[in-house]
ZAMARGU-4260 file (C-alpha; in steps of 0.2 Angstrom, whole numbers, plus 5000, padded with zeros to 4 digits):
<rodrens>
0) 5576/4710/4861 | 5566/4698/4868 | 5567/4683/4884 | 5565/4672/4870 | 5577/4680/4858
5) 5588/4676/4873 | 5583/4657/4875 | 5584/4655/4858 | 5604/4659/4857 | 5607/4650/4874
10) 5597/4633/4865 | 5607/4637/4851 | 5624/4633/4863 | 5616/4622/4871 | 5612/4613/4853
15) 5629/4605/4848 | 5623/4589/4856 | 5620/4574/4842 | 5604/4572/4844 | 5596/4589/4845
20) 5608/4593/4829 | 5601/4580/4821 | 5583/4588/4824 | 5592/4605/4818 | 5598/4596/4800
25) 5582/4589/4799 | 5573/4607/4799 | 5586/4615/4790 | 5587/4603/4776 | 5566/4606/4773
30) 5569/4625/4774 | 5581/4622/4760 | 5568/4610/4751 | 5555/4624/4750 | 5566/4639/4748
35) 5572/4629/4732 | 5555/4627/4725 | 5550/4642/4727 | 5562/4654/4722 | 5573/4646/4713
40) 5591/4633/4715 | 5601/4650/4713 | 5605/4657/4729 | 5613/4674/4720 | 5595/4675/4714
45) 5586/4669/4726 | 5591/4677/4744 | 5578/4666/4755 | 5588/4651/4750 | 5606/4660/4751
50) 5600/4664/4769 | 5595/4646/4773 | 5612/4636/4765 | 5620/4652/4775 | 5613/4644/4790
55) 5614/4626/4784 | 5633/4628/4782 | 5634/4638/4799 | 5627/4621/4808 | 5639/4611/4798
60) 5627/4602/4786 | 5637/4592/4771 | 5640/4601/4755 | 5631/4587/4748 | 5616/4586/4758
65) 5611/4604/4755 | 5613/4601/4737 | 5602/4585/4735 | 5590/4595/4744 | 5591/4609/4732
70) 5586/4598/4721 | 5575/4590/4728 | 5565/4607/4729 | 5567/4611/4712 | 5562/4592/4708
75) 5578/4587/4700 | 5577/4573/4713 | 5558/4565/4721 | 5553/4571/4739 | 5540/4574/4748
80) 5529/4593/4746 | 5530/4604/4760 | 5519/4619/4764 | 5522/4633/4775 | 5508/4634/4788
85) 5509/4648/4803 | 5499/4644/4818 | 5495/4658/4831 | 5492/4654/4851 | 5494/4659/4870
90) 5507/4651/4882 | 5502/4653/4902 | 5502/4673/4905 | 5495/4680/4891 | 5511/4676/4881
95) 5508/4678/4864 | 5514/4663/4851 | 5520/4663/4835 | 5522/4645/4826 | 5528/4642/4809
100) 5530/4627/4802 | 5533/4616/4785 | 5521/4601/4784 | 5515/4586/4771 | 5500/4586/4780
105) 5491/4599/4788 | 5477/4592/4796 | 5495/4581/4808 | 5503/4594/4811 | 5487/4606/4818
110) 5482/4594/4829 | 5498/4590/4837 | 5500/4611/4839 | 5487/4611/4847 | 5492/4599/4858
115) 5507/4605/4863 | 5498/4620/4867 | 5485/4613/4880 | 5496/4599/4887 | 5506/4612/4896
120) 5495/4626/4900 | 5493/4635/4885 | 5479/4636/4868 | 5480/4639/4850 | 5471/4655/4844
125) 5463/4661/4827 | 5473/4667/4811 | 5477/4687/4814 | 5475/4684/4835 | 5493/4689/4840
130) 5503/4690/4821 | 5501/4708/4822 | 5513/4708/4839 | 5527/4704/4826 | 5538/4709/4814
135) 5551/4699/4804 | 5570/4704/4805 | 5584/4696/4801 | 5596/4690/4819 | 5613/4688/4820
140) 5621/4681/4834 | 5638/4685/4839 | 5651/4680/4851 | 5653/4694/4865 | 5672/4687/4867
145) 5677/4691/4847 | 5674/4706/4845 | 5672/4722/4854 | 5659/4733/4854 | 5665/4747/4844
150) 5672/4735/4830 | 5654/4726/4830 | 5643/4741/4827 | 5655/4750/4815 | 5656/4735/4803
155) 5635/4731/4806 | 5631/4748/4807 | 5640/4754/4790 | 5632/4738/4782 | 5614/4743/4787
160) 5611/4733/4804 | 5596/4742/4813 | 5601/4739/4831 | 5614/4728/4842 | 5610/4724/4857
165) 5619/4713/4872 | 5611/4695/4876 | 5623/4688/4891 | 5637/4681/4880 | 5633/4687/4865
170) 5629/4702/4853 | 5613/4701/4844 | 5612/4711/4827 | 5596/4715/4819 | 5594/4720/4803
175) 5578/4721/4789 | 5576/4704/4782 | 5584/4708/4766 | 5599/4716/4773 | 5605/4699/4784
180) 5616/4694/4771 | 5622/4710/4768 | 5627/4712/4786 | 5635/4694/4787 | 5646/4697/4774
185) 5650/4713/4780 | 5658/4706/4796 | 5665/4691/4789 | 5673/4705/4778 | 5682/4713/4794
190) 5686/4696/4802 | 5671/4696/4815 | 5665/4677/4814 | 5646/4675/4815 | 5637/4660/4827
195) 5623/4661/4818 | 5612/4671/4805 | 5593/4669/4805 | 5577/4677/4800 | 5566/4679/4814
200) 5547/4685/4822 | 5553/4697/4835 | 5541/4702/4847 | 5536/4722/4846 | 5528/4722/4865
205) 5534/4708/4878 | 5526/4703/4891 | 5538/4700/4910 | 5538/4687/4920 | 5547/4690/4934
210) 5549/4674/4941 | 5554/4657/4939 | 5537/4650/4938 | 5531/4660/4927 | 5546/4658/4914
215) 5545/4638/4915 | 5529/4638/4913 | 5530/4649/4897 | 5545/4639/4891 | 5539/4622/4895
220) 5526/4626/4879 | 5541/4634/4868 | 5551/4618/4871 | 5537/4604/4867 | 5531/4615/4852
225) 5549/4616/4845 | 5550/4594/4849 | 5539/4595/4834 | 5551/4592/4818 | 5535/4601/4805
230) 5538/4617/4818 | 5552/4627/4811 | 5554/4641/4824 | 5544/4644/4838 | 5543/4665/4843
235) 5537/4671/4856 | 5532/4690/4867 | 5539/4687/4883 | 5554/4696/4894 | 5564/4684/4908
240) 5576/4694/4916 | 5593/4689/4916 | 5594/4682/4935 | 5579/4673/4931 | 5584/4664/4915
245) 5599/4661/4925 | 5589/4651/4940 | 5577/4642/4925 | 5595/4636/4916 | 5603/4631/4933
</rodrens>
């Protein structure tokens, strides 16, 4: 997987502070909101949703607080109306950028994309520019310490994981979108607990950057993009190695 697959599960750590978890309930509580609406307040019938209250739950949102937004999706309850908007860009180096996001208003939430783009180097592109780098998967992230793994790609593998591969700390599981739940039950099943379970725009080329430079440059854009609380997740094509992400984290 990608440098960015990477950051994403050292952010995700890094996350348990009060404020950035408060950004986290915030974004997770809208996914909720339109997955309701559109599919349905079901999650049996309904997998986008199952996947998002699987996640809400793995982030420790209240019981109550998914439900209201359930129903705030299906309009049992008054809220705002979100769309689903997907912005594509370049970060310094050719890095190719995937932005998707849920919005009451559009015409916001382009410009201050845009923004974040050219503040730090960066530009937003046309519709089909760089999408077609991408593919969706569902993630899981596991800790490396509890499991070994053996145990890890018998249970994943068996449930229909495509590949497991070793992020630092962690084992990351990918699987076809509509297997991720199959997967996370399967090893909950055999007592391998899950950090966190996700569908995600992996990157099918990556581009290196090979120093420090050019990885902070790169992430400076990921990081104000993903300040933005209409920007759901943030993906992008690049490959830090580990010693560097190591010096950027230090």
């Amino acid at each position: 997987m990608s440098g960015h697959s990477k950051w994403h599960s050292i952010k995700h750590k890094k996350g348990a502070a009060d404020a950035a978890r408060g950004k986290l309930f915030a974004k997770l509580i809208r996914q909720i909101e339109v997955a309701a609406r559109e599919g349905g307040a079901d999650p049996d019938a309904n997998p986008t949703l199952r996947t998002m209250v699987s996640k809400a739950r793995d982030a420790s949102v209240p019981v109550d607080t998914i439900d209201r937004a359930i129903k705030r999706g299906t309009g049992e309850l008054e809220g705002v109306r979100y769309e689903q908007v997907t912005y594509e860009g370049y970060a310094p180096n050719g890095v190719a950028v995937l932005v998707e996001t849920l919005t009451d208003n559009r015409n916001r939430t382009g410009q201050e994309v845009k923004n974040a783009f050219s503040r730090h180097g960066g530009s937003l592109a046309e519709p089909g520019a760089v999408a077609w780098q991408f593919e969706r998967k569902g993630v899981i992230t596991v800790d490396a310490a509890a499991t070994t793994e053996d145990d890890l790609m018998l249970a994943a593998l068996d449930a229909g994981a495509e590949d497991i591969t070793e992020q630092g700390d962690t084992w990351q599981v990918s699987t076809a979108p509509t297997d991720l739940h199959k997967v996370r039950e399967a090893l909950a099943g055999v007592g391998i607990p899950v950090q966190n379970a996700e569908l995600l725009m992996l990157a099918t080329t990556t581009v290196p950057l090979a120093d420090e430079t050019s990885a902070k440059a790169v992430l400076r854009v990921i990081d104000a993009l993903e300040e933005n609380d209409d920007v759901q997740t943030v993906n992008a094509n690049f490959d830090i190695p580990d010693d560097v992400l190591e010096a950027v984290m230090a």
